[in-house]
N, C-alpha and C positions, 0 to 999 in steps of 0.2 A: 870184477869192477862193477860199481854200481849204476846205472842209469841218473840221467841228472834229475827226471823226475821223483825217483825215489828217496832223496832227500828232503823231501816235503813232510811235514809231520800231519800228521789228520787235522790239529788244530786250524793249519794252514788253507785247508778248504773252504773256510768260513770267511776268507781274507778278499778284499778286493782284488782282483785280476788285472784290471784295466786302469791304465799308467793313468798319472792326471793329465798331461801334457795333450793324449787322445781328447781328452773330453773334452777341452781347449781350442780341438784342431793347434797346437802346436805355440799357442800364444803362452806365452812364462809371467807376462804382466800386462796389467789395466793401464790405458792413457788415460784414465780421467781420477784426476787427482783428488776429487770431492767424496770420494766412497774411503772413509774411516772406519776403526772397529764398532762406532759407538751410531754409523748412520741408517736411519731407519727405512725402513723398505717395504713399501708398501703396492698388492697389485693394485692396478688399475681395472677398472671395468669393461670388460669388453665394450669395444666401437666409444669409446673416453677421449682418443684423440682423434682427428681427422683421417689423416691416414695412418696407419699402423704397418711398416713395414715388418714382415716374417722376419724371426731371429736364424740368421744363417743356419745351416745345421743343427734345429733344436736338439738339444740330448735331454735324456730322463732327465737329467738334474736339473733343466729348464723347467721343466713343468712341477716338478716338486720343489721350487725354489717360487714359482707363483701359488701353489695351494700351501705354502707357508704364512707367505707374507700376504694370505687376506687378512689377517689382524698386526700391525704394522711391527716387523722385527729388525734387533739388529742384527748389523750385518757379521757380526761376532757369532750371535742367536743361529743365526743360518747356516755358517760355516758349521759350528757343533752339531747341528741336526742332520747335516746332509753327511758328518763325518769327511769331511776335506777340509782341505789348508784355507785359511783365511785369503790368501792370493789368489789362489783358484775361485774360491768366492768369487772375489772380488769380478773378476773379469767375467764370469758368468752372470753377474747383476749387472756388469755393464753392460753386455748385450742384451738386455732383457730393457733396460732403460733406454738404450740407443733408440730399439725397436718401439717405445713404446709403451711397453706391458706394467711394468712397476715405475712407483717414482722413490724419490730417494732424497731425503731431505737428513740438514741438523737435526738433533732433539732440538728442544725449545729450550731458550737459557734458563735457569735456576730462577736468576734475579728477575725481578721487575722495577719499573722505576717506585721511587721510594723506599726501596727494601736495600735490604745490606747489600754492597756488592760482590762478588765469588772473591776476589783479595780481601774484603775485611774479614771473609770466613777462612780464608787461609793462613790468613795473620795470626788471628784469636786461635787457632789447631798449632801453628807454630807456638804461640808465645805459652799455649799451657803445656806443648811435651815438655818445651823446655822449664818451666815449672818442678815438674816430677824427678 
């Protein structure tokens, strides 16, 4: 009978170990409903607000989640780099906002006044597929 470790292929070693759930402390999801895939995340400079409270249990992914976002990424961008789920993300820039550290805004809209607005651009893409 084989050992349950020896099931393990060598490729296997190269794999994460550490559940996401740990990284978390145990949280499955973000209360704050304003972090999308598309929202931008940028640090903040040290001593930038008043007080800065510590982020509970920083983990490595805290701190490589601020030497990312000195040039402003999304929050999509980040999940890929850091190789975790977009949820887990998620909750990990929320404590990093909470605390302080990064902010976290929309992109800026397309339109501006006098220019087409994002529906006539969706319109004119509908009315030529339908064209073809």
């Amino acid at each position: 009978m084989k050992h349950w470790t020896e099931v393990f292929d060598d490729d296997d070693a190269d794999e994460q170990l550490v559940r996401p759930y740990t990284i978390t402390s145990g949280r499955t999801s973000t209360e704050r409903a304003d972090l999308t895939l598309i929202t931008l995340v940028t640090t903040l400079p040290e001593g930038a607000t008043q007080a800065t409270p510590a982020v509970p249990r920083m983990q490595p992914e805290h701190r490589t989640i601020l030497a990312l976002c000195r040039d402003s990424k999304a929050v999509v961008e980040v999940s890929a780099e850091l190789g975790l789920p977009v949820a887990l993300t998620k909750i990990l820039i929320g404590d990093l906002v909470d605390a302080g550290r990064v902010s976290a805004r929309s992109p800026r809209p397309v339109t501006r006044q006098g220019e087409v607005s994002d529906m006539a651009i969706l319109e004119a893409v509908r009315d030529g597929l339908r064209q073809l």
